[in-house]
C-alpha positions as CSV (number, residue, x, y, z in Angstrom):
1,X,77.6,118.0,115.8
2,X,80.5,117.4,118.2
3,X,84.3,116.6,117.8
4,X,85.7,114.1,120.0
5,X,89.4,113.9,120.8
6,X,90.2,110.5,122.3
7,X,94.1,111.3,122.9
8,X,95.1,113.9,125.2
9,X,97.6,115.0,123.0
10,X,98.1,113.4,119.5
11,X,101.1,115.7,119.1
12,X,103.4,112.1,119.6
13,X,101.0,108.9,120.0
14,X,102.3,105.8,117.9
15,X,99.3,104.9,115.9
16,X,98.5,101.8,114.1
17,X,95.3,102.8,112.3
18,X,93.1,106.1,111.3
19,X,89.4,105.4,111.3
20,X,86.7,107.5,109.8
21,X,83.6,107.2,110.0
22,X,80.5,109.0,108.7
23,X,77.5,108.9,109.8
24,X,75.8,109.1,106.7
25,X,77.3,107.8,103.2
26,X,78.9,110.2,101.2
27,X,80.4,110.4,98.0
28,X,84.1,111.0,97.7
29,X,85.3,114.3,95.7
30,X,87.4,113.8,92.8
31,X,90.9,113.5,93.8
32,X,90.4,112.7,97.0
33,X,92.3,109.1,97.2
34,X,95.1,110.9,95.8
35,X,95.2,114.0,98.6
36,X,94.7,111.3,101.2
37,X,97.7,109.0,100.0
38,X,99.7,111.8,99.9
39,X,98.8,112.4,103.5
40,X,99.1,108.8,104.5
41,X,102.5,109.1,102.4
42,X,103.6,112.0,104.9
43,X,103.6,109.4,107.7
44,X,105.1,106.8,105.7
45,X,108.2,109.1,105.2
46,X,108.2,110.4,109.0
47,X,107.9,106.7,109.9
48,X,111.6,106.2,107.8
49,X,113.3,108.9,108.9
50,X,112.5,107.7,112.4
51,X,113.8,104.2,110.9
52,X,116.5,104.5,108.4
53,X,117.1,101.2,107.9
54,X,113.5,100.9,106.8
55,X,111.1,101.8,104.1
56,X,107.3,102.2,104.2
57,X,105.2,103.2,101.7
58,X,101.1,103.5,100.8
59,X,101.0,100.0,98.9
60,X,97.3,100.1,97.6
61,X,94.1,101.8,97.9
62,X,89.9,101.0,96.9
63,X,87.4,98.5,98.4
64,X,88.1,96.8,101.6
65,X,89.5,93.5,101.2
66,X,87.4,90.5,103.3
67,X,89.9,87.4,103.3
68,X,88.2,84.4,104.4
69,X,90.8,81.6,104.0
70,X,91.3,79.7,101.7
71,X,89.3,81.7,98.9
72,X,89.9,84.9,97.4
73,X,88.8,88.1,99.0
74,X,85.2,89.5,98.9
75,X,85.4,93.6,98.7
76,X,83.4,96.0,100.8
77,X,83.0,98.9,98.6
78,X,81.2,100.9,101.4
79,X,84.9,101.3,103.0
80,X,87.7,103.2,101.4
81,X,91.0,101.3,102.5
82,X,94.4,102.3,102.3
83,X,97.0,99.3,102.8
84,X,100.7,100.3,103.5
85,X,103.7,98.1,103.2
86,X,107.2,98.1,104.8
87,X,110.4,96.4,104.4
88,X,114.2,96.8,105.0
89,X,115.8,99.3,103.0
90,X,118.1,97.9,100.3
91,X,122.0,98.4,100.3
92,X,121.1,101.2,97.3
93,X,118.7,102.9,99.4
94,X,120.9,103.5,102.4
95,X,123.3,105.0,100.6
């Protein structure tokens, strides 16, 4: 089994997406989702100390979401997806 690294370094790239995928499916250990928000959170908190003016946070987690407009979304429960959210920080928050 081989490990590909498609950056040269990913000591500083500016990511807008982490993709897994296994080749096989697999069941998820207990507590996983809440080690990988954490992780996921890590960035979120780099992200607004790099942008104080800003907040970022992981929103939601669970089954893909499939939005086909107008109707509501179908779920893919074969994916695991984390959404994250951002907005300005409030006057409070910058203080």
């Amino acid at each position: 089994m081989g490990f590909f690294v498609y950056y040269a370094s990913l000591d500083n790239p500016e990511l807008e997406k982490i993709e897994i995928e296994f080749p096989f499916p697999v069941k998820l250990p207990k507590g996983f989702d809440q080690t990988l928000s954490a992780l996921i959170n890590m960035v979120c908190e780099k992200y607004q100390e790099d942008h104080p003016g800003r907040r970022m946070w992981p929103a939601g987690h669970g089954a893909k979401p499939l939005w086909r407009e107008p109707e509501e979304p179908e779920f893919d429960n074969n994916i695991f997806h984390i959404s994250i959210a951002e907005r300005e920080a409030s006057p409070k928050e910058r203080l």
